[in-house]
C-alpha positions as semicolon CSV with decimal commas, in nm:
position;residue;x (nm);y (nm);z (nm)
1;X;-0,388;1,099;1,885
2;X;-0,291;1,179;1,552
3;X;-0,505;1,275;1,253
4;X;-0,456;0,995;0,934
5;X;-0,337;1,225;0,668
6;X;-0,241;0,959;0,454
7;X;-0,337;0,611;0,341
8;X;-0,190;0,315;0,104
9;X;-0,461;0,095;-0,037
10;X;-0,328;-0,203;-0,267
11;X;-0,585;-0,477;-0,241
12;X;-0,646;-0,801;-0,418
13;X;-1,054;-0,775;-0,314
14;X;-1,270;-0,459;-0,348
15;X;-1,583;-0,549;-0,183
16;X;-1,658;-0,276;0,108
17;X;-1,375;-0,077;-0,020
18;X;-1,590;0,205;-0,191
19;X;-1,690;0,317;0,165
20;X;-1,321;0,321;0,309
21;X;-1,211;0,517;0,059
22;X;-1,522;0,756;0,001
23;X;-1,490;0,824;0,359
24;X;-1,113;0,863;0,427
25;X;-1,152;1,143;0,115
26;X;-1,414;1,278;0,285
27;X;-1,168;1,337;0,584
28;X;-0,926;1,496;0,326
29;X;-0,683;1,165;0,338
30;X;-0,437;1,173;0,070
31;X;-0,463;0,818;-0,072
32;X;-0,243;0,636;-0,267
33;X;-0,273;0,295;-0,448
34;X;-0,121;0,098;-0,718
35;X;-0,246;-0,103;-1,034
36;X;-0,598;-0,224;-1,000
37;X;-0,697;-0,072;-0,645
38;X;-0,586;0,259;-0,802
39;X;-0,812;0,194;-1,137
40;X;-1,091;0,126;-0,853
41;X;-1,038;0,398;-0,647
42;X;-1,034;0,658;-0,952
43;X;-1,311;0,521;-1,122
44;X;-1,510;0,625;-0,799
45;X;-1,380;0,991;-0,904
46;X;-1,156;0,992;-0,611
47;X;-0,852;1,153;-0,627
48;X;-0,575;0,903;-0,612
49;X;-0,151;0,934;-0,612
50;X;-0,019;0,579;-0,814
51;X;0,294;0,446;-0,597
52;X;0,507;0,521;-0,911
53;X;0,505;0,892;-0,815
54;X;0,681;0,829;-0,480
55;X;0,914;0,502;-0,592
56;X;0,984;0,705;-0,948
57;X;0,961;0,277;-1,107
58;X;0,673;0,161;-1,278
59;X;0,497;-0,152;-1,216
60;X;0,817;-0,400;-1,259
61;X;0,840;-0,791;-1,340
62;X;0,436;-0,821;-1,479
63;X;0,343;-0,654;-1,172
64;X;0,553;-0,873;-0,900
65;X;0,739;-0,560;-0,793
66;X;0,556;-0,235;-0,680
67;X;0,554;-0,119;-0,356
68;X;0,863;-0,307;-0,258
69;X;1,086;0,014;-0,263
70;X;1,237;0,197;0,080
71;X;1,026;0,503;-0,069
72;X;0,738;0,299;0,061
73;X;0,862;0,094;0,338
74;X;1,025;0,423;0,451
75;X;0,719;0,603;0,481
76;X;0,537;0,320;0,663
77;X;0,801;0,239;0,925
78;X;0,951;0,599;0,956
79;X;0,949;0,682;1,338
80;X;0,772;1,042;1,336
81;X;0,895;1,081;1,716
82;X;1,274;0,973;1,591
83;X;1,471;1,294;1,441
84;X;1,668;1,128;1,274
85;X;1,425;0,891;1,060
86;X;1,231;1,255;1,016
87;X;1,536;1,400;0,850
88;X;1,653;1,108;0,633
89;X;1,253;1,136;0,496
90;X;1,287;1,463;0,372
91;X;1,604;1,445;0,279
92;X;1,474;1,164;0,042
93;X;1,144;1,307;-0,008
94;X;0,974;0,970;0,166
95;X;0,619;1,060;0,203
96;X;0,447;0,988;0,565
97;X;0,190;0,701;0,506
98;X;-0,025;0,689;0,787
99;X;-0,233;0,377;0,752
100;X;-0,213;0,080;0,512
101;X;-0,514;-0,095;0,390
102;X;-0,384;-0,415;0,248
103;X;-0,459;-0,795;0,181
104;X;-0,329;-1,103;0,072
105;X;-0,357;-1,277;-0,273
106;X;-0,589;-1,564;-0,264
107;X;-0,297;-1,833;-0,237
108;X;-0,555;-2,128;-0,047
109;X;-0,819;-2,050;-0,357
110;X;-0,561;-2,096;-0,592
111;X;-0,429;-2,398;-0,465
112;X;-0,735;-2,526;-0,469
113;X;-0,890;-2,435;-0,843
114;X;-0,581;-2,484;-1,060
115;X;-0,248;-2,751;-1,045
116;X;-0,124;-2,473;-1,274
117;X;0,236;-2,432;-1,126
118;X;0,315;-2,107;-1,269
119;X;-0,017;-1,957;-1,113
120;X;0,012;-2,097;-0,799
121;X;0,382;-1,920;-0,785
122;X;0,226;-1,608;-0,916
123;X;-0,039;-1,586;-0,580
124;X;0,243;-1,625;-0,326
125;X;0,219;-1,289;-0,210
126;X;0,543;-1,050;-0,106
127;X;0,439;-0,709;-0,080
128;X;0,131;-0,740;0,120
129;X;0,246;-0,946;0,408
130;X;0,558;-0,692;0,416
131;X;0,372;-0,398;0,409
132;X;0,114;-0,555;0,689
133;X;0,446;-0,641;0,908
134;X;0,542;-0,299;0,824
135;X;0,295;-0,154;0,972
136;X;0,150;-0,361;1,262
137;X;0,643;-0,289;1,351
138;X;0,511;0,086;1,332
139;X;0,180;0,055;1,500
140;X;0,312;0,244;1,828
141;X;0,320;0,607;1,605
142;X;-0,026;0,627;1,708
């Protein structure tokens, strides 16, 4: 069984997450987030890497685009028994992520509060269920 070393945490609700990620630094877990999870996370006085540093792009398109970059998807479904996929992530300096903490925006809530087209569009979520297929592809590295 492999130790978690790392962990990406980009979620749309907080509640319960102080205890995730209190305990995963406990267990020395690098963690890395983006926008608001990362604001969370640091407030807590938890050391925290933004995305950015591994994708080198900010927050793109008022925040539609951040972890959809092969620096991310690479280090999620990188096969650590595969020597190939090992070499092409340090010869791009693709960073191992370990486990994913993730959910979806609140698309059914939406719908229902607001007719307002352009924020219904805006809670039709890309990265998270990408990073959660990523993952659950990858789930035999364990």
């Amino acid at each position: 069984m492999k130790k978690i070393q790392s962990a990406l945490i980009s979620v749309f609700y907080k509640d319960g997450l102080e205890n995730i990620v209190k305990e995963l630094h406990e267990l020395g877990v690098k963690i890395y987030s983006t926008g608001g999870t990362q604001k969370f996370i640091e407030e807590l006085n938890i050391p925290c890497i933004p995305v950015e540093s591994i994708t080198t792009y900010p927050s793109i398109l008022g925040g539609r685009v951040k972890t959809l970059h092969p620096s991310v998807f690479g280090g999620i479904l990188g096969r650590r028994d595969n020597e190939t996929d090992v070499q092409e992530m340090k010869q791009f300096k693709i960073p191992e992520l370990d486990l994913v903490i993730v959910d979806l925006y609140p698309f059914e809530e939406t719908v229902k509060s607001t007719t307002d087209e352009k924020l219904i569009i805006e809670k039709i979520d890309i990265g998270g269920p990408s990073m959660i297929r990523g993952a659950a592809k990858n789930h035999k590295m364990w």
